[in-house]
C-alpha positions in Angstrom: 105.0 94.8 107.1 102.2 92.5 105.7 104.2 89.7 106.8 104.8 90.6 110.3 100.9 91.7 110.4 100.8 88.4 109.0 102.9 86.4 111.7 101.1 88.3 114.5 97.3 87.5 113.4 98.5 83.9 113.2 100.4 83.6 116.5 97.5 85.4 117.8 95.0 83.2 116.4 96.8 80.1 117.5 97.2 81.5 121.4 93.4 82.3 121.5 92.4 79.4 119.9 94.4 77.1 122.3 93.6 79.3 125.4 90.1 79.3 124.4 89.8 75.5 124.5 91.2 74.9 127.3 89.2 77.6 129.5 86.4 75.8 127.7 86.8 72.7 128.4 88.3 73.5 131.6 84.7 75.4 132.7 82.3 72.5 131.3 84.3 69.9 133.3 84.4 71.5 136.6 80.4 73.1 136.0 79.9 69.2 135.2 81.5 68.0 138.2 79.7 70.5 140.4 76.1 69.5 138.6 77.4 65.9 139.7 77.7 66.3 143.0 74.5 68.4 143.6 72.8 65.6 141.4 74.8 63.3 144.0 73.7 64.9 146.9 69.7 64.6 145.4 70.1 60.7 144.6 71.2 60.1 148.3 68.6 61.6 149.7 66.8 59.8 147.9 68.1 56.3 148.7 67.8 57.8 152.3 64.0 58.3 151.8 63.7 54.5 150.1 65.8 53.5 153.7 62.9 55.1 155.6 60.2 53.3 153.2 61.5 50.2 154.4 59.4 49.3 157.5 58.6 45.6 158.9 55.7 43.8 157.7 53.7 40.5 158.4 55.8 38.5 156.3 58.9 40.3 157.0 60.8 43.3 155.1 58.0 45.5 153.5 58.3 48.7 151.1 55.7 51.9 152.2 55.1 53.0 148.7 53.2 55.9 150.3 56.6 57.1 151.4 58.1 57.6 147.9 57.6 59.8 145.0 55.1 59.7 142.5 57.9 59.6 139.7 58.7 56.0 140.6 55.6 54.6 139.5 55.3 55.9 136.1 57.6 54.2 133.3 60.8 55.7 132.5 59.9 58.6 134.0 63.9 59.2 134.4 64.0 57.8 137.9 64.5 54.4 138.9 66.0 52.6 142.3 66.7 48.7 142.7 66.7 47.5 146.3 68.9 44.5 147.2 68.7 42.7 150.0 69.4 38.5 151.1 65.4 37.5 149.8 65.9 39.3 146.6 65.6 42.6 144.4 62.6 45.1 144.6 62.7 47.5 141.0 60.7 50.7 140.8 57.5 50.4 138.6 59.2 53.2 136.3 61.9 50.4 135.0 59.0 48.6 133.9 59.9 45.3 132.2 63.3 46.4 132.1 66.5 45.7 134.6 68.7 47.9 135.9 72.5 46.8 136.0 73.5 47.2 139.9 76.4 49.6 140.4 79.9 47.4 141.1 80.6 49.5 143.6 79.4 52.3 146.2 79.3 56.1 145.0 78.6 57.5 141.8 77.9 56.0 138.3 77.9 57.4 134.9 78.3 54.5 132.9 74.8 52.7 132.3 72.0 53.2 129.7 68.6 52.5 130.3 65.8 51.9 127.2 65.2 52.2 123.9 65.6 55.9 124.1 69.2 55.0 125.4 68.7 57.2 128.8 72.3 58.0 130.2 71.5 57.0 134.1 73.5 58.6 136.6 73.7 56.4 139.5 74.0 56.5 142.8 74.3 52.9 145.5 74.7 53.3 149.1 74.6 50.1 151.2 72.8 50.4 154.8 71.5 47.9 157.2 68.3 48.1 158.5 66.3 45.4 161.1 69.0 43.3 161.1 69.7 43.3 157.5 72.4 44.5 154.6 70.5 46.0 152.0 72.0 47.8 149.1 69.7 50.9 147.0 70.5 52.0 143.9 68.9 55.4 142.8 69.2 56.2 139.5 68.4 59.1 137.2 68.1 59.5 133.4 71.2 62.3 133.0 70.5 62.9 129.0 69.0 66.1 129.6 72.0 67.5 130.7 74.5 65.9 128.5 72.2 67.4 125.5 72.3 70.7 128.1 76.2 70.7 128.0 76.0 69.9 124.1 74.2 72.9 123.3 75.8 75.2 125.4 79.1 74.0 123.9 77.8 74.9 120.5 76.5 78.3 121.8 79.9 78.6 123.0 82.0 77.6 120.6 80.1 80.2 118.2 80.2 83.0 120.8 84.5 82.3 120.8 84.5 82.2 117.2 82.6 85.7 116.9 84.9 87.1 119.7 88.0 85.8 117.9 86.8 87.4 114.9 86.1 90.5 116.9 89.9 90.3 118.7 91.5 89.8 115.3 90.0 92.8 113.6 90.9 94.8 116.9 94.1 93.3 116.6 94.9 94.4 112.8 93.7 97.5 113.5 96.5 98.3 116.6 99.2 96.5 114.8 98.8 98.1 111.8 98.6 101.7 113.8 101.6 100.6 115.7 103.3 99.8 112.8 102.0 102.7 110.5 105.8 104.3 111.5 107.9 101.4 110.4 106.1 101.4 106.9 106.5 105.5 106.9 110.0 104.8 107.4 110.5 102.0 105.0 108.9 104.2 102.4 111.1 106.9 103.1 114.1 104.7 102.5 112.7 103.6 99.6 113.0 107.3 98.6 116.5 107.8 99.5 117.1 104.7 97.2 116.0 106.6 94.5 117.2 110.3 95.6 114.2 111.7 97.0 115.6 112.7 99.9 118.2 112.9 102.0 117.5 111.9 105.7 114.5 110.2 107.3 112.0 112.7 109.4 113.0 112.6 112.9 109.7 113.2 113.6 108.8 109.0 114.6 107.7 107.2 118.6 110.6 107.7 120.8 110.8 103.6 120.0 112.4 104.2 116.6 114.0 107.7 117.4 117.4 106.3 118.0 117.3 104.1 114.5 116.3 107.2 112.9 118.7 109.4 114.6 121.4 106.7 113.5 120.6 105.9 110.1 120.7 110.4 109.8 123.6 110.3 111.5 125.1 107.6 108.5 123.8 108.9 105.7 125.1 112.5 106.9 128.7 110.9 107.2 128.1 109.0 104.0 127.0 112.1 102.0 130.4 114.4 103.4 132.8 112.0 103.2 131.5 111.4 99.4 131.7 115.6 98.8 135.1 115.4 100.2 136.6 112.6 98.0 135.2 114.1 94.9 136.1 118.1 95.9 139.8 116.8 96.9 140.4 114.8 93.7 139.3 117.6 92.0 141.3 120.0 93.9 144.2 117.6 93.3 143.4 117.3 89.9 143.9 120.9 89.1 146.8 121.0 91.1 148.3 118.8 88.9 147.4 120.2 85.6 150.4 122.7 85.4 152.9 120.8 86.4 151.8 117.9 83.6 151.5 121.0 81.3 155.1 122.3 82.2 156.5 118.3 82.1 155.0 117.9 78.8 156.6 121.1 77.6 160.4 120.0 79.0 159.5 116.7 77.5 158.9 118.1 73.9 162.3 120.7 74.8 165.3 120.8 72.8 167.1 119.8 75.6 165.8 116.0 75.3 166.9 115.9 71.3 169.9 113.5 72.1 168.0 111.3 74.3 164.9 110.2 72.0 164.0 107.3 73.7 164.1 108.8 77.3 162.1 111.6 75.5 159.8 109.4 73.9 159.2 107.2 77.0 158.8 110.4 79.1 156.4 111.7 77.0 154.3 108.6 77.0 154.3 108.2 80.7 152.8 112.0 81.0 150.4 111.4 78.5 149.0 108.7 80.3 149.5 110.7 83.7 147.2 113.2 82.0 144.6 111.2 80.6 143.8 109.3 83.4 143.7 112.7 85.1 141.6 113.9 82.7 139.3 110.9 82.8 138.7 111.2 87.1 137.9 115.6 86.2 135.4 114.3 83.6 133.7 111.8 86.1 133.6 114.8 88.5 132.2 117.7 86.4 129.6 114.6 84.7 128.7 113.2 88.2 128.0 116.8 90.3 126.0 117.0 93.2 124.1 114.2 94.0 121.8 112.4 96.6 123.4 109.4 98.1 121.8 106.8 96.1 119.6 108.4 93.7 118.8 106.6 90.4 119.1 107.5 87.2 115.9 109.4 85.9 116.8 109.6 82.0 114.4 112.5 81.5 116.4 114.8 84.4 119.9 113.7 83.4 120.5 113.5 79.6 119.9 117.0 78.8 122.5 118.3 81.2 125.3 115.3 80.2 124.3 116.5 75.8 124.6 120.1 77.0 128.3 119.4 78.7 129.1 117.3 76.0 128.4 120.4 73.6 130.2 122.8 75.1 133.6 120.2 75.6 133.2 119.0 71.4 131.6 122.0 70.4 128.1 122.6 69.0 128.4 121.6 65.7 128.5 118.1 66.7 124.8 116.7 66.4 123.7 114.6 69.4 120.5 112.4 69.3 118.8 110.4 72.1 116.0 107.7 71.3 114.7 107.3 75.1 111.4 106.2 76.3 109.8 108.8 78.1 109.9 108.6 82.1 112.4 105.6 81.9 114.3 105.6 85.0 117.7 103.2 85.0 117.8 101.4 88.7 121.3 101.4 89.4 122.8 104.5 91.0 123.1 108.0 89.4 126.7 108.7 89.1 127.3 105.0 88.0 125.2 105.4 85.1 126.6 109.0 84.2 130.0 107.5 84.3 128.5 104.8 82.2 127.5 106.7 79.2 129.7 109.8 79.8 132.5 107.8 79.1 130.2 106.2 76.0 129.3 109.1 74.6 132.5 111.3 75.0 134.4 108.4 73.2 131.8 108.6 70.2 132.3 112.5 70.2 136.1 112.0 69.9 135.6 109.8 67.0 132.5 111.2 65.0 132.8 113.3 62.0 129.1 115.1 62.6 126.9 112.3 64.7 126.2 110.6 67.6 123.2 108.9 68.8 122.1 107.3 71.7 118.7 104.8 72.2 118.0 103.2 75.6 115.2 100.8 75.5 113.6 98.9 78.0 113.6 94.9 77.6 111.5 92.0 79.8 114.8 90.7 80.8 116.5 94.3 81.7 117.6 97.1 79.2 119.4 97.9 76.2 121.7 100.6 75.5 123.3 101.4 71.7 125.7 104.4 71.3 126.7 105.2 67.6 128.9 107.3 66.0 129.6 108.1 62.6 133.6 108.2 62.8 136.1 105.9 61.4 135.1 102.7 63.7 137.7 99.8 65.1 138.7 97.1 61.9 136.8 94.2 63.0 140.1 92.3 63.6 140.5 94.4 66.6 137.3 94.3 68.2 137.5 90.7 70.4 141.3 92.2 71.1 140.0 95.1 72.8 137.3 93.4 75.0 139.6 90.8 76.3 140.4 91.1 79.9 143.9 92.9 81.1 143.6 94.5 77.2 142.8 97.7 77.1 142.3 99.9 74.1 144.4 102.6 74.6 147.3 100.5 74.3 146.0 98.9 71.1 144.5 102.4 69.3 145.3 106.0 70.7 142.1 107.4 71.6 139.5 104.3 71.9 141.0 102.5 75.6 140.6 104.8 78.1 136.7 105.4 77.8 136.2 101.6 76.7 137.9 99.9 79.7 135.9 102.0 82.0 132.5 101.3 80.5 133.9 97.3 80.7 134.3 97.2 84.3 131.0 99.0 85.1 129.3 96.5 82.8 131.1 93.7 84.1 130.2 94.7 87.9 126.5 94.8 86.6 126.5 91.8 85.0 125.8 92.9 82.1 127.3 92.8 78.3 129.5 94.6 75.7 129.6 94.4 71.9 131.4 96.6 69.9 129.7 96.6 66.2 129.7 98.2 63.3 127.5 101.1 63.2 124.4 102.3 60.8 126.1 105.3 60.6 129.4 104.1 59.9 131.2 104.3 62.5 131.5 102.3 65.8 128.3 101.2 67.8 128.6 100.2 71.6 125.9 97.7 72.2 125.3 97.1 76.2 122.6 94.8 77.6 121.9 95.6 81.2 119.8 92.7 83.7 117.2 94.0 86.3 118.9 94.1 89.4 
């Protein structure tokens, strides 16, 4: 969520920023332009007035300096002219000692400086003639003012837009992170199903989300029956299938079969096998139970139940000890990890004369697991044998396989790895190191 908050501010940012300019600079240019032409409209007048001014005199072409403004005589006062005509150049006594350039061209100048103060003229030259002459007037006027005019209001401006894009980004984090208040409610409660919190999302969300909601419900509903189905039909086969092993088993073990002891022998073999794995898929069932579609492992909820189920199967006077950090959690899914160590710890209970213990500790890298038992153990010799892929241990010793080869494959789907040691207590320990997921 922070990252599409994140994504948003930016865009946003970006789109008011660029907007902003541009209606900025968009606004001084055309109030500059209008300025211009009002300015524009005041310089011709102006030349229009000098036109007037112009009257004939003894010697010829005169100037009525009582027919111009007052602003002309004082120096750089901001207002000059230059009149041209074929007997030379009249400047206004505001230029004083200095020259102004003559405009190339007739219309509107913005390019000439004027001074030590460097006054930016805007200039204006209109050509007339007038008693039978061309004459040419330049009025000028210093236009600094209003460039310094336009550089303070775009100063004032740009601090104004910065304050309201301030003001639009906080308004902006608040409605997005409102809008999206039920997008993190809902990622929160899948976080929960994850761990087996709960088991459906509230319906209760904007009529935007409603149909996700109602089909992510709608999964994890199918999800959840189709799981109780599998496991209440393998059970259900399972125990259909017990008295007809038993009654097998029983014919195989007949006096019937005497003359035949291979085909007796082979048969029994195959029905043993038929039973254990049988045997194995009820344990997984009556260890696993009912359980929330991805719920984790919460050590402090779980072990008692699997020690008490492991008591009543072995019998109570077998001792079972756990060494577990409290609140440690395992983040891989519930019946996984009851599979996991039901099939460890059953194995150990077969074997162990009086003992078995258990310690989970947590580890930087991910966790450790060690199950020991106090039993007759695996020679050494046969250790590497039994770990090897495609070698499985109830083929190699009667009792040890089964369990083992399922703990292997869990561990190998988890990445993880599997020692078999010699145990403190005599026996066998089963040494597992787990990586984070």
């Amino acid at each position: 969520m922070k990252s599409i908050q994140a994504r948003l501010s930016l865009g946003l940012i970006a789109v008011l920023v660029i907007v902003g300019l541009v209606l900025a600079q968009l606004t001084l240019w055309l109030f500059e332009a209008g300025l211009q032409r009002y300015l524009e409209n005041g310089l011709r007048k102006e030349s229009e007035n000098l036109l007037v001014a112009l009257v004939r005199g003894p010697t010829g072409l005169q100037l009525d300096e009582r027919r111009i403004s007052a602003a002309y005589q004082r120096p750089f006062s901001g207002y000059y002219f230059r009149i041209d005509f074929d007997k030379g150049t009249w400047r206004s006594r505001s230029l004083w000692d200095l020259d102004m350039p003559k405009p190339a061209e007739p219309g509107l100048s913005d390019t000439h400086e004027l001074g030590p103060e460097g006054q930016q003229l805007l200039a204006l030259r209109a050509d007339y003639r007038r008693l039978g002459q061309d004459i040419s007037i330049s009025v000028a006027q210093d236009y600094s003012p209003v460039r310094q005019g336009f550089r303070r209001l775009q100063q004032i401006g740009l601090g104004m837009g910065l304050i309201a894009l301030l003001i639009v980004l906080v308004l902006q984090r608040i409605t997005v992170t409102r809008s999206l208040r039920p997008l993190e409610r809902a990622r929160q409660q899948i976080a929960q199903l994850q761990q087996g919190q709960r088991s459906q999302l509230d319906a209760q969300v904007p009529s935007e989300l409603a149909p996700l909601v109602g089909q992510i419900n709608h999964l994890l509903s199918h999800t959840e029956d189709s799981l109780r189905r599998s496991r209440n039909a393998l059970g259900n086969l399972g125990h259909a299938l017990k008295t007809p092993l038993a009654v097998l088993l029983s014919l195989a073990s007949s006096e019937r079969l005497k003359d035949l002891p291979q085909v007796q022998a082979q048969l029994r073999e195959q029905l043993q096998q038929i039973q254990q794995r049988l045997a194995r898929e009820l344990n997984r069932a009556r260890l696993a139970g009912d359980a929330l579609p991805g719920a984790q492992f919460d050590c402090d909820a779980e072990l008692p139940g699997l020690f008490a189920t492991l008591c009543m199967i072995h019998g109570e006077v077998l001792q079972l000890h756990r060494e577990v950090p409290p609140a440690l959690q395992l983040p891989w899914d519930r019946e996984d990890v009851l599979e996991l160590l039901g099939n460890l710890l059953d194995n150990a209970c077969k074997w162990a004369d009086s003992e078995v213990r258990l310690e989970i500790a947590a580890t930087p890298a991910g966790f450790q697991l060690w199950v020991d038992d106090d039993g007759p153990g695996i020679p050494e010799g046969q250790r590497l044998q039994v770990l090897e892929r495609g070698s499985r241990l109830d083929e190699q010793v009667d009792g040890h396989g089964l369990g083992l080869g399922i703990v292997r494959d869990i561990v190998e789907a988890w990445n993880g790895r599997l020692e078999l040691l010699q145990s403190p207590l005599g026996g066998l320990r089963i040494r597992i190191e787990l990586p984070r997921n």
